[in-house]
Biotite code that builds the C-alpha atoms (Angstrom):
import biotite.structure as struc

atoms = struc.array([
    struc.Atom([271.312, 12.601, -110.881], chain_id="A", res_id=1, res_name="UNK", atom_name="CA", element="C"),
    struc.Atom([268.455, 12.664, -113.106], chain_id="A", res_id=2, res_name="UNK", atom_name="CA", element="C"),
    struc.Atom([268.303, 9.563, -113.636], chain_id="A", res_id=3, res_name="UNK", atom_name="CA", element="C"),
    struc.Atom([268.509, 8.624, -110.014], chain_id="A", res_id=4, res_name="UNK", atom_name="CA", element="C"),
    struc.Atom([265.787, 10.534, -109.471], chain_id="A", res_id=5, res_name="UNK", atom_name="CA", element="C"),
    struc.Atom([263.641, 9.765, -112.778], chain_id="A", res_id=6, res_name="UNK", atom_name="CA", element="C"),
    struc.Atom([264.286, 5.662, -111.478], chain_id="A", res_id=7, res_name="UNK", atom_name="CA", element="C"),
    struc.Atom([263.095, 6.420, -107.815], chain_id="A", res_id=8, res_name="UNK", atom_name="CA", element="C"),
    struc.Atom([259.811, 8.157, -109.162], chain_id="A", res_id=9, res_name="UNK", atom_name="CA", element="C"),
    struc.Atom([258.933, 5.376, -111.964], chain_id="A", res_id=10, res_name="UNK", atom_name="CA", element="C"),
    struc.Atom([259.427, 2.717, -108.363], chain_id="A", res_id=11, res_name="UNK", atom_name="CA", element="C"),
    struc.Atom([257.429, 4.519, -106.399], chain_id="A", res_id=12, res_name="UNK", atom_name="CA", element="C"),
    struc.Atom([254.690, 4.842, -108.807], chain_id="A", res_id=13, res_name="UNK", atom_name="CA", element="C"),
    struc.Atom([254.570, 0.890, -109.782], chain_id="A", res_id=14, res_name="UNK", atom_name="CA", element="C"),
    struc.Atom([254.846, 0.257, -106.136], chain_id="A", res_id=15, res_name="UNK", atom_name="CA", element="C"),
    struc.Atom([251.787, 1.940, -105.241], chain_id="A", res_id=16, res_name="UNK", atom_name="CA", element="C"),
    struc.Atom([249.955, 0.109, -107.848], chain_id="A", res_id=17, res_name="UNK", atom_name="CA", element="C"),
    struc.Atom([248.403, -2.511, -106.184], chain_id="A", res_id=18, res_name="UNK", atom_name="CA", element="C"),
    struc.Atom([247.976, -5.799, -108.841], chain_id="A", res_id=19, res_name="UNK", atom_name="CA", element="C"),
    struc.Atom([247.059, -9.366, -107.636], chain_id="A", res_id=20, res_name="UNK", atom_name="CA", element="C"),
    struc.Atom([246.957, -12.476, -110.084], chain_id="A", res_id=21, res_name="UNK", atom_name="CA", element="C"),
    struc.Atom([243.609, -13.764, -111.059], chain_id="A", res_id=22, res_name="UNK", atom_name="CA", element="C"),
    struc.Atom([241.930, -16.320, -108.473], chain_id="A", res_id=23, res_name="UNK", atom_name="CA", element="C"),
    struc.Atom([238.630, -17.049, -108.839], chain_id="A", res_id=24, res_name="UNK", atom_name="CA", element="C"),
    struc.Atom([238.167, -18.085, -105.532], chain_id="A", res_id=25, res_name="UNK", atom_name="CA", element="C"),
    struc.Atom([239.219, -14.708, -104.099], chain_id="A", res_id=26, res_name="UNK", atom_name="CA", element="C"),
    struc.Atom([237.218, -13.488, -106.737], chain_id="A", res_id=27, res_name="UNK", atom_name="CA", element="C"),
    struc.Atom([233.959, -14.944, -105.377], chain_id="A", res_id=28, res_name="UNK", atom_name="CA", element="C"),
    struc.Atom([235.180, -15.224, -101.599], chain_id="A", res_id=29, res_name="UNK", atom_name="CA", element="C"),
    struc.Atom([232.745, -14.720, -98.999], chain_id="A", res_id=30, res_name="UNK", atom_name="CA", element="C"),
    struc.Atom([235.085, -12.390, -96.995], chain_id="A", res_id=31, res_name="UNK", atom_name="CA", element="C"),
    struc.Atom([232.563, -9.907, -95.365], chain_id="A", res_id=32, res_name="UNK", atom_name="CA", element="C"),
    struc.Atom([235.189, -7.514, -94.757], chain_id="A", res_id=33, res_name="UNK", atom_name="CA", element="C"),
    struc.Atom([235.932, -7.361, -99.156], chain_id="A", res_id=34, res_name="UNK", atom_name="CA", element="C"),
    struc.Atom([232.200, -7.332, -99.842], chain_id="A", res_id=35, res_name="UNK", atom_name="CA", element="C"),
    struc.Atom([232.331, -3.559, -98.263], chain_id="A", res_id=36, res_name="UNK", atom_name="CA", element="C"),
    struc.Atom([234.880, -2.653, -100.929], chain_id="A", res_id=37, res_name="UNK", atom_name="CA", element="C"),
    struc.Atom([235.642, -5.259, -103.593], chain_id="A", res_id=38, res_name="UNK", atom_name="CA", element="C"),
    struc.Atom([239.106, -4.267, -103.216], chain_id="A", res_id=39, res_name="UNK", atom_name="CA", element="C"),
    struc.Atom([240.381, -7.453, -104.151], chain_id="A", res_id=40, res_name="UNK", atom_name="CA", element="C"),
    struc.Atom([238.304, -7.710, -107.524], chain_id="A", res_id=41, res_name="UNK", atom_name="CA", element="C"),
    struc.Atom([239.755, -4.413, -108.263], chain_id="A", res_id=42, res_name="UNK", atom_name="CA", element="C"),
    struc.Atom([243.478, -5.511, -107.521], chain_id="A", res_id=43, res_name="UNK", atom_name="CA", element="C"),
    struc.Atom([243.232, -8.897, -110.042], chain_id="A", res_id=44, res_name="UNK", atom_name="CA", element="C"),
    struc.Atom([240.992, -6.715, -112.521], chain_id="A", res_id=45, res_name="UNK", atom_name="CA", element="C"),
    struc.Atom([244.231, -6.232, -114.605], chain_id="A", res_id=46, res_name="UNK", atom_name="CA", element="C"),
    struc.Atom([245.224, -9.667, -114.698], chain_id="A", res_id=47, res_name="UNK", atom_name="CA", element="C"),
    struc.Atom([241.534, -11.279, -115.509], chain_id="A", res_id=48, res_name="UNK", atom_name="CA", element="C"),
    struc.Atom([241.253, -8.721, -118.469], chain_id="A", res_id=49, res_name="UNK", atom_name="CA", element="C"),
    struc.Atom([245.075, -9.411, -119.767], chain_id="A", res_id=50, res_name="UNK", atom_name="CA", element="C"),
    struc.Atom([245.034, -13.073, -119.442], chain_id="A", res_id=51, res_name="UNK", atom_name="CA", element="C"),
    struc.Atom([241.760, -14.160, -120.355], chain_id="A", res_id=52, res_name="UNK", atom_name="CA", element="C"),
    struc.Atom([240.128, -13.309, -123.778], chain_id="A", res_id=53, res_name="UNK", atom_name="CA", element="C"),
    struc.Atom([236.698, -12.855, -122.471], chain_id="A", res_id=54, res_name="UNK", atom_name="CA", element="C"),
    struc.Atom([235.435, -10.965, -125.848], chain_id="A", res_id=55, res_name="UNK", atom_name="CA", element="C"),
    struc.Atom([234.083, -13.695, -128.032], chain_id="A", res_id=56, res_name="UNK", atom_name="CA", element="C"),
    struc.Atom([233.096, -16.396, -124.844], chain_id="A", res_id=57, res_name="UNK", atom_name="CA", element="C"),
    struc.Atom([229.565, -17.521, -124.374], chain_id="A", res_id=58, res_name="UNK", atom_name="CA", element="C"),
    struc.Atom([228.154, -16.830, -120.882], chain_id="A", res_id=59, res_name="UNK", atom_name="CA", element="C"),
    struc.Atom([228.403, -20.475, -119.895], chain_id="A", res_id=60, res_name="UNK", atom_name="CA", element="C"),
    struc.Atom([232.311, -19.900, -120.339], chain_id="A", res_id=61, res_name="UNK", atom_name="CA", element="C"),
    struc.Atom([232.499, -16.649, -118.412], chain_id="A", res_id=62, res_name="UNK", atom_name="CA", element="C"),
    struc.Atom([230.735, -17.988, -115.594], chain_id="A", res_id=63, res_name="UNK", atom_name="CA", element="C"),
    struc.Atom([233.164, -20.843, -115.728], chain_id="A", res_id=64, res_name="UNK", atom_name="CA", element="C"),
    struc.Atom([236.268, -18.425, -115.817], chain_id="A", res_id=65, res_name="UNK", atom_name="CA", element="C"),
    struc.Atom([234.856, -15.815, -113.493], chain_id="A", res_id=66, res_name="UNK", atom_name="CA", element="C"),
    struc.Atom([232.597, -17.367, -111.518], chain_id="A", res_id=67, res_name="UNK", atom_name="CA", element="C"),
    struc.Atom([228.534, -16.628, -110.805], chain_id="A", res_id=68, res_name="UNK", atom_name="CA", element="C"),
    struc.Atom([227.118, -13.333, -111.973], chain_id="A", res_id=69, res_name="UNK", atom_name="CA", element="C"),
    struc.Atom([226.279, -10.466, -109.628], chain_id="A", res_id=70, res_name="UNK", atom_name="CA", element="C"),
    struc.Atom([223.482, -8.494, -111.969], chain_id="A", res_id=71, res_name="UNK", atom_name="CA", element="C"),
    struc.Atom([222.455, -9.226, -115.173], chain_id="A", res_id=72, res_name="UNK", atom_name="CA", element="C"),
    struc.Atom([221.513, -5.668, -116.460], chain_id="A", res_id=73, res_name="UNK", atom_name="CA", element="C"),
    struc.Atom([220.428, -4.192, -119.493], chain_id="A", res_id=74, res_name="UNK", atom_name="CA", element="C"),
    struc.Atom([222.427, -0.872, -120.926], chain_id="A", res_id=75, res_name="UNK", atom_name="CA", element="C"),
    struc.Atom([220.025, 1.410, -122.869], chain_id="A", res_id=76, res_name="UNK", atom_name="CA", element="C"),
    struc.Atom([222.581, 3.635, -124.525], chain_id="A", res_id=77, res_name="UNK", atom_name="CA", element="C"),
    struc.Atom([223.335, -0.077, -126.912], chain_id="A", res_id=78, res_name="UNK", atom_name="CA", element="C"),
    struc.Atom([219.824, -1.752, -126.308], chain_id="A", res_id=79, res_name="UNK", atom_name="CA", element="C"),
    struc.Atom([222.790, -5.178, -125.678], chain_id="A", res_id=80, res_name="UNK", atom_name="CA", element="C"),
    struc.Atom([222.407, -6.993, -121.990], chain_id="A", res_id=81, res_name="UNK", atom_name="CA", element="C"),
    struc.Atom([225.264, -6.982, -119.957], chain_id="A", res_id=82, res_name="UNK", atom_name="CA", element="C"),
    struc.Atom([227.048, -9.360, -117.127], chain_id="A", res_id=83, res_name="UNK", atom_name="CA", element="C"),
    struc.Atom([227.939, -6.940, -114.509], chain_id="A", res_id=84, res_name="UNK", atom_name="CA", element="C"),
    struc.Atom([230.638, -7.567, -112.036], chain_id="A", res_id=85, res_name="UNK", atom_name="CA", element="C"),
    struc.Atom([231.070, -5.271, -109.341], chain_id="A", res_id=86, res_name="UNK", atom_name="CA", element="C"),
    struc.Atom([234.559, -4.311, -109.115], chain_id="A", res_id=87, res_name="UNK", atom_name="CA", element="C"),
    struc.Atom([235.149, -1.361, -106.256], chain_id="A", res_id=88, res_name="UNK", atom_name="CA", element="C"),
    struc.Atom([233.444, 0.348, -103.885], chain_id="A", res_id=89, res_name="UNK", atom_name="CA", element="C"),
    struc.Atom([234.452, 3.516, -102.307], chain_id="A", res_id=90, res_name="UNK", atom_name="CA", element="C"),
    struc.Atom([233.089, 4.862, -99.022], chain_id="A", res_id=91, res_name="UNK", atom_name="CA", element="C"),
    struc.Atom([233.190, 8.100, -97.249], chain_id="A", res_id=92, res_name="UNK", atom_name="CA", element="C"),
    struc.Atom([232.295, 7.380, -93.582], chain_id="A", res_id=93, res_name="UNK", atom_name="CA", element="C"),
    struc.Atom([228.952, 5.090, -94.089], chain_id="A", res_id=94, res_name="UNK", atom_name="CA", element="C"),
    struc.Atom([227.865, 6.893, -97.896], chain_id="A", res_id=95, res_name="UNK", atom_name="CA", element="C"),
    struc.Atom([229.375, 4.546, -100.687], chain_id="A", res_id=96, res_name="UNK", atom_name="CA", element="C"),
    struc.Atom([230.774, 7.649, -103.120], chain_id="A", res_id=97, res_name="UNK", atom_name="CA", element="C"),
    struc.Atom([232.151, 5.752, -106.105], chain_id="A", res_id=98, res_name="UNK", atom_name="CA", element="C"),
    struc.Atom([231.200, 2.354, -107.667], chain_id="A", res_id=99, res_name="UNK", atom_name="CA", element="C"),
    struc.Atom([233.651, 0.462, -110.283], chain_id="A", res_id=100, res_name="UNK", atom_name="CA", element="C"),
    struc.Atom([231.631, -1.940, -112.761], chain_id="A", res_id=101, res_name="UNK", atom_name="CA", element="C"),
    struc.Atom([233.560, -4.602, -114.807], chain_id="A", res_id=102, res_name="UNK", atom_name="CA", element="C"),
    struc.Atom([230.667, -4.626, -118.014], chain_id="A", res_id=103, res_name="UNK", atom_name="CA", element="C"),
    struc.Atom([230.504, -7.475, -120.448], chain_id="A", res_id=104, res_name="UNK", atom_name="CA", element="C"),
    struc.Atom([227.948, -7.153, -123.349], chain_id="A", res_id=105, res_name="UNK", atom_name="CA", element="C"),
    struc.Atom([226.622, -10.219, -125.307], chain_id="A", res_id=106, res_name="UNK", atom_name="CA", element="C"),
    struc.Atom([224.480, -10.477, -128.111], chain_id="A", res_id=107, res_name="UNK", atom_name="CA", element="C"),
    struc.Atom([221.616, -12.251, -129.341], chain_id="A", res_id=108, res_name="UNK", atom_name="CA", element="C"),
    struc.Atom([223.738, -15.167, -129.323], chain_id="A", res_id=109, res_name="UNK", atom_name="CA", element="C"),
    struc.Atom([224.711, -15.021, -126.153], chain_id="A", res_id=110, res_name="UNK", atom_name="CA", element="C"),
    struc.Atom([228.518, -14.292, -126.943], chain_id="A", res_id=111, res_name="UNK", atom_name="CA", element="C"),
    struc.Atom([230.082, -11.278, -125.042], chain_id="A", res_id=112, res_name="UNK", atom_name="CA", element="C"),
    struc.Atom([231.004, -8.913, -127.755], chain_id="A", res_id=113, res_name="UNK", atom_name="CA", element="C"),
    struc.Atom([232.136, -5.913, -125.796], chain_id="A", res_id=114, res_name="UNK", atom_name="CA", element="C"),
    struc.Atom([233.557, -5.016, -122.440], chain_id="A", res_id=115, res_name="UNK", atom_name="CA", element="C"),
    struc.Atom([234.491, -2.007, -120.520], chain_id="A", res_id=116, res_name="UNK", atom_name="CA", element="C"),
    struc.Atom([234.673, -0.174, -116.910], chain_id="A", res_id=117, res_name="UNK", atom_name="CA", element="C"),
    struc.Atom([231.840, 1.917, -115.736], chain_id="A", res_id=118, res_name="UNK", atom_name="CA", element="C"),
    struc.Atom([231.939, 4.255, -112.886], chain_id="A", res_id=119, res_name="UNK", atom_name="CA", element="C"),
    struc.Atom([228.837, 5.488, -111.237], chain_id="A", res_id=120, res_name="UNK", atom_name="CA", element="C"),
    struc.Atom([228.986, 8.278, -108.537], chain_id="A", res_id=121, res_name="UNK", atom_name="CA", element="C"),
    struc.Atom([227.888, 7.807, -104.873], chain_id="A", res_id=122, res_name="UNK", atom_name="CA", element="C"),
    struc.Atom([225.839, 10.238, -103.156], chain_id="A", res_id=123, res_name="UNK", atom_name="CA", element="C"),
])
């Protein structure tokens, strides 16, 4: 019984999981509905990060993996620049309340040498 019950949870939970393979074409799709949300991004997020070793790439090969950058930023806690990727957007009624960043760092040489999530809180 226990077990019955232990399997149903562990389904449930991995079924609510939403996970898409990488497609760079979905990634950079012009579907006006996604742009609100990004929720696609954020579904092959997983894959992209598992698949592909972006750590140690030049730009010039992330762009070619990825696709074109949305911001080029600059982070000041590591004085590094950063390719930033938005990743999710969440709304409440027409306020955007969370934000989802996909970060990649380079260095001087232009070789990404760190990357991580950031969240940012809406209004």
């Amino acid at each position: 019984m226990k077990f019955a019950f232990s399997f149903l949870v562990l389904i449930t939970l991995f079924s609510c999981q939403k996970q898409r393979k990488f497609d760079k074409n979905l990634w950079n799709s012009d579907d006006t509905d996604d742009r609100i949300s990004y929720e696609l991004r954020y579904e092959m997020l997983d894959d992209l990060l598992m698949k592909y070793n972006l750590k140690g790439k030049s730009i010039q090969e992330i762009e070619k993996i990825i696709g074109k950058i949305n911001e080029k930023g600059h982070d000041d806690q590591k004085a590094q620049d950063a390719l930033i990727y938005t990743v999710l957007i969440k709304w409440r009624g027409i306020d955007p309340i969370q934000y989802k960043y996909l970060n990649l760092h380079f260095n001087d040489q232009q070789i990404v040498d760190s990357i991580f999530i950031s969240e940012r809180k809406g209004l």
